[in-house]
C-alpha positions as CSV (number, residue, x, y, z in Angstrom):
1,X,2.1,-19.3,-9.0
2,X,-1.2,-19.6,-7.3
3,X,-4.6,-21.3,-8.6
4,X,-7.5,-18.3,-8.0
5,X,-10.8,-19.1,-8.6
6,X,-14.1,-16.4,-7.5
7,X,-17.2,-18.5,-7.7
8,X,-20.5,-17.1,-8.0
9,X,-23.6,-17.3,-5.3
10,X,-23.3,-21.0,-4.1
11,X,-27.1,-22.1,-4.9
12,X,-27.7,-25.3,-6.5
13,X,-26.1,-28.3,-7.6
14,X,-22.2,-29.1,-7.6
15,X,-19.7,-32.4,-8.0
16,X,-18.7,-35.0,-5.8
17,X,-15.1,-35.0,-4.4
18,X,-13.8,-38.1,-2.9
19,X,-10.4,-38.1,-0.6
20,X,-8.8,-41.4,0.7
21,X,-6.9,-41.3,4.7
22,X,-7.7,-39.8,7.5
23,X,-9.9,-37.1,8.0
24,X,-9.8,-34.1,10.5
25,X,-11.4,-31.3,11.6
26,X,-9.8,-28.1,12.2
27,X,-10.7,-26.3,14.9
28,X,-10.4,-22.4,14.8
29,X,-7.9,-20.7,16.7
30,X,-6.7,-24.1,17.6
31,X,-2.8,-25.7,17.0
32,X,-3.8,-27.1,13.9
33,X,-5.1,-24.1,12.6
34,X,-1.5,-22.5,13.2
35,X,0.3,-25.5,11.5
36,X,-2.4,-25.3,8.5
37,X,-1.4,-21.8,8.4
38,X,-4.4,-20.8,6.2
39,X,-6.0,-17.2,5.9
40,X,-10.2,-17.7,6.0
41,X,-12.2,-14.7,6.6
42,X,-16.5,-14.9,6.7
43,X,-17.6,-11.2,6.4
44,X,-20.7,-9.8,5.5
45,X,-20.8,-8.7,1.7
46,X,-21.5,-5.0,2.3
47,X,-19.2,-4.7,5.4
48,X,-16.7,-6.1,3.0
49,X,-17.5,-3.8,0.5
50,X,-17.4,-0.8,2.7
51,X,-13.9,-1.2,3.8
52,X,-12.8,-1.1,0.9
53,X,-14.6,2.0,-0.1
54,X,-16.7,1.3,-2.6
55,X,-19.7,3.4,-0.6
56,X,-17.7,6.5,-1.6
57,X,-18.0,5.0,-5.2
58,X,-22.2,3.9,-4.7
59,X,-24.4,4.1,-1.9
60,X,-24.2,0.5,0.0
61,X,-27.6,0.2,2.9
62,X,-28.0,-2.6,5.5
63,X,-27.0,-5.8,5.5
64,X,-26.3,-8.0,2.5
65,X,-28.4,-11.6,2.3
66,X,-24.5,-12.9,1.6
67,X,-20.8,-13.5,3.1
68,X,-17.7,-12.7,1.0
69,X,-15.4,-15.6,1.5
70,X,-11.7,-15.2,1.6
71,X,-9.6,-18.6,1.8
72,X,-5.9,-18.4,1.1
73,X,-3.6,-21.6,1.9
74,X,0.2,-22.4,0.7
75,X,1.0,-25.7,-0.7
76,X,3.8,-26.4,2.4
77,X,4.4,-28.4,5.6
78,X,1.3,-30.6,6.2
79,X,-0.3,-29.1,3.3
80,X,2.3,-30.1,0.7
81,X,0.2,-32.8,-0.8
82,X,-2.6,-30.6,-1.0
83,X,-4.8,-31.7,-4.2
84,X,-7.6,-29.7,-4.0
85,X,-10.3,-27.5,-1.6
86,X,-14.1,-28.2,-1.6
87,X,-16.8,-26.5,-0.7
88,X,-19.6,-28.6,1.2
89,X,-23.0,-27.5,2.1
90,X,-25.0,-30.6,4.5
91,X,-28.3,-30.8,6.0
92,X,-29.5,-33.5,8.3
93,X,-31.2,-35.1,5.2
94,X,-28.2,-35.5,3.2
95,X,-25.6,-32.8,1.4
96,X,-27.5,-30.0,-0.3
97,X,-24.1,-28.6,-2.5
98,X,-20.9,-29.7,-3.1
99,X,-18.5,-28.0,-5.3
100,X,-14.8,-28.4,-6.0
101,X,-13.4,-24.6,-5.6
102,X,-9.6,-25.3,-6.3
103,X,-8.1,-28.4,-7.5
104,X,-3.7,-28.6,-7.5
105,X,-2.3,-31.7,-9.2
106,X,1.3,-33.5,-9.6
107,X,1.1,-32.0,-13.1
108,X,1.2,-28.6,-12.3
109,X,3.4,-26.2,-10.4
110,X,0.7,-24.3,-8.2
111,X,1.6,-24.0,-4.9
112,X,-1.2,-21.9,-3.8
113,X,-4.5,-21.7,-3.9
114,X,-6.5,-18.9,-3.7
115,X,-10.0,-18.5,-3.4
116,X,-13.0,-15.8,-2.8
117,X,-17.5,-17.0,-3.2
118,X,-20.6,-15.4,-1.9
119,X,-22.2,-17.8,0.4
120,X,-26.1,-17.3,1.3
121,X,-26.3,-16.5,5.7
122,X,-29.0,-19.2,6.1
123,X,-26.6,-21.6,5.0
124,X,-23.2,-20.6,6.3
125,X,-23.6,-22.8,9.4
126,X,-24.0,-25.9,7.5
127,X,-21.0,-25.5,4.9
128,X,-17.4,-26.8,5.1
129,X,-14.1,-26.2,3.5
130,X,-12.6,-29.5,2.8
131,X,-8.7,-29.3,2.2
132,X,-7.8,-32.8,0.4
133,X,-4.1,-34.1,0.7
134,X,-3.6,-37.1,-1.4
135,X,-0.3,-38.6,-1.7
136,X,0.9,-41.2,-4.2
137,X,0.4,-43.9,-1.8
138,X,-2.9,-44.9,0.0
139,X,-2.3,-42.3,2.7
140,X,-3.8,-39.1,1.5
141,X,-6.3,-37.4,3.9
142,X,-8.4,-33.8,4.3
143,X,-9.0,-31.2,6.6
144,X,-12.3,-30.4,7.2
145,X,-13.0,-26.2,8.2
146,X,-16.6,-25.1,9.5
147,X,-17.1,-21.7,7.4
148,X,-19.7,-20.8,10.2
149,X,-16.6,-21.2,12.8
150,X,-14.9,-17.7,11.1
151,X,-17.7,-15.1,10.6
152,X,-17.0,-12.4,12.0
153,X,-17.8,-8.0,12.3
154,X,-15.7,-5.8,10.5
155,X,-14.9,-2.9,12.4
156,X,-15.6,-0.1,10.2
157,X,-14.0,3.4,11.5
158,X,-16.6,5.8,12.0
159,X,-17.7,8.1,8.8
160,X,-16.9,11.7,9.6
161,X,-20.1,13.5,8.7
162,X,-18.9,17.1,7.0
163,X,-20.0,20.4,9.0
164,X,-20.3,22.4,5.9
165,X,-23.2,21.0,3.6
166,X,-22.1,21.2,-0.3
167,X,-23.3,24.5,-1.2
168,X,-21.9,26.0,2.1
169,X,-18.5,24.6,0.7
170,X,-19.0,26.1,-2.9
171,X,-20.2,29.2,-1.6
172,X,-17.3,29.6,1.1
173,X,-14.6,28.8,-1.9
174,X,-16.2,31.2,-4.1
175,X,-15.7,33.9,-1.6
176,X,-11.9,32.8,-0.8
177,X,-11.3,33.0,-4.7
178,X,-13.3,36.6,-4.8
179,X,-10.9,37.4,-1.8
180,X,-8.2,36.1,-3.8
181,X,-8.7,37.8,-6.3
182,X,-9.4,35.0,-8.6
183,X,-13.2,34.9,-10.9
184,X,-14.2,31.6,-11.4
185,X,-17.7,32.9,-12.6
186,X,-16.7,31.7,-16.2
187,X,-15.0,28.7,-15.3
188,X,-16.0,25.0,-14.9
189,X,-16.8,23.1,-12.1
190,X,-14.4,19.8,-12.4
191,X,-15.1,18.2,-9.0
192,X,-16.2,18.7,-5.7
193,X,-15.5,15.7,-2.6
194,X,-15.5,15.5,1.0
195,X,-12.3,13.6,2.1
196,X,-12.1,11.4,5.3
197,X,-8.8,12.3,6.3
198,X,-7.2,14.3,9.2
199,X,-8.4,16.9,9.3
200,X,-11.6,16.3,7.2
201,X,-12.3,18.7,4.5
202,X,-14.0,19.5,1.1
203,X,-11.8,19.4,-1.7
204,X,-13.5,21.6,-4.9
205,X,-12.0,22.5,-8.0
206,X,-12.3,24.2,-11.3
207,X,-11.0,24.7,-14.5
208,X,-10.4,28.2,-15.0
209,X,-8.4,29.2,-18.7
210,X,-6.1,27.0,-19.4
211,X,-5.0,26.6,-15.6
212,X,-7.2,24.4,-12.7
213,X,-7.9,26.3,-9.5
214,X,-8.0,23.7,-5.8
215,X,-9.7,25.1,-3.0
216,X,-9.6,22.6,0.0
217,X,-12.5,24.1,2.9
218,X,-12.0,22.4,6.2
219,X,-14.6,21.9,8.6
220,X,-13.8,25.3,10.9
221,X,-14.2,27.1,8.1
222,X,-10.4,28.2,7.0
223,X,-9.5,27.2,3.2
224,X,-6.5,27.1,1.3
225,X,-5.7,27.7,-2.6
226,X,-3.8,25.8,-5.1
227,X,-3.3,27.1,-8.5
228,X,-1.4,25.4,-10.9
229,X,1.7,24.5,-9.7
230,X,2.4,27.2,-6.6
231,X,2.3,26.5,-3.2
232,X,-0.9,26.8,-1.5
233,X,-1.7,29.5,0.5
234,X,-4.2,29.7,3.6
235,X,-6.5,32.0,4.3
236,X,-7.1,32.8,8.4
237,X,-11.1,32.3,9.1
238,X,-12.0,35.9,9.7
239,X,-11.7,35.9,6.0
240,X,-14.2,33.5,5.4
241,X,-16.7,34.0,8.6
242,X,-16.3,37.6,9.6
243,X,-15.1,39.3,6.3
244,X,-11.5,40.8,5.6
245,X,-10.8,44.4,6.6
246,X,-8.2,44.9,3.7
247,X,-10.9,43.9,1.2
């Protein structure tokens, strides 16, 4: 079982979080971090958001104001005691937020703990990830992680911009479908999407009857039909471009 928290925009005030032992401070990339063997990633919230798609679902411009935090870590090896994880934010003049994200007791059977926040850019230098190992006895102790340490680019593959403009793509499937044979002047429009994939193309459909006619368009102009449940069938470009001679 793991503990998973989101918490909101990290603003204002939070709760005080004491931890007994000794402290230290993890150093990325170093040993420690290894042994730890926590997963932290500091990404920009619309880089984030972008690979994962969701500009195919809404548009998503710029830069966000935010990072999406991602902070996994298993309850194991020097972490076994682990109690809780708290989120710190310090200026010179004194700590600004501090808020408990996660907290793991002897009275439950968590053994991770899971956690993702939005974090303000201005401040991202100045917060820390405090892992707190408390034992029974008076050892206990915490990790201490710089969030500012881990923020880092997301390489984002390259959009591939479509050669054919919507309306060259509905036009050039209503001609393969005239060549075909097939009228789709009383049928319905169900869909029509440019797919990223290899090779890039324009996927268009329509309900025609009671069947559903696919016509994919790819980029040098050939298309290729789907209806129903038969095999698709490719038309060569001359079709499309220069006109068919059998037609």
């Amino acid at each position: 079982m793991r503990i998973a928290i989101v918490v909101g925009l990290l603003l204002v005030f939070g709760c005080a979080v004491r931890a007994k032992g000794i402290d230290h401070q993890v150093q990325h990339g170093s040993e420690l971090e290894k042994e730890l063997g926590y997963k932290l990633s500091v990404h920009d919230k619309h880089d984030e958001w972008r690979s994962q798609g969701f500009d195919e679902v809404f548009p998503i411009e710029g830069a966000a104001p935010e990072y999406a935090v991602k902070f996994r870590a298993t309850a194991a090896g020097k972490l076994e005691d682990l109690s809780g994880l708290t989120l710190t934010v310090k200026h010179l003049d004194g700590i600004v937020v501090q808020v408990p994200l996660a907290i793991r007791s002897i009275w439950n059977k968590e053994n991770e703990v899971d956690v993702q926040f939005l974090i303000k850019k201005d401040m991202v230098n100045d917060a820390i990830l405090t892992l707190r190992c408390e034992r029974r006895s008076e050892a206990g102790g915490s990790y201490t992680i710089r969030l500012g340490d881990y923020v880092q680019a997301i390489k984002l593959q390259k959009k591939s911009l479509p050669n054919k403009s919507f309306t060259e793509a509905i036009a050039m499937a209503r001609e393969f479908l005239r060549i075909e044979k097939i009228d789709v002047s009383t049928g319905v429009l169900l869909s029509s999407e440019f797919k990223e994939r290899e090779p890039p193309l324009w996927h268009i459909a329509w309900a025609l009857g009671d069947g559903r006619v696919d016509v994919w368009v790819s980029q040098d102009g050939s298309a290729k039909l789907n209806r129903g449940h038969s095999s698709p069938r490719i038309l060569p470009k001359k079709s499309l471009i220069g006109g068919c001679s059998d037609c």
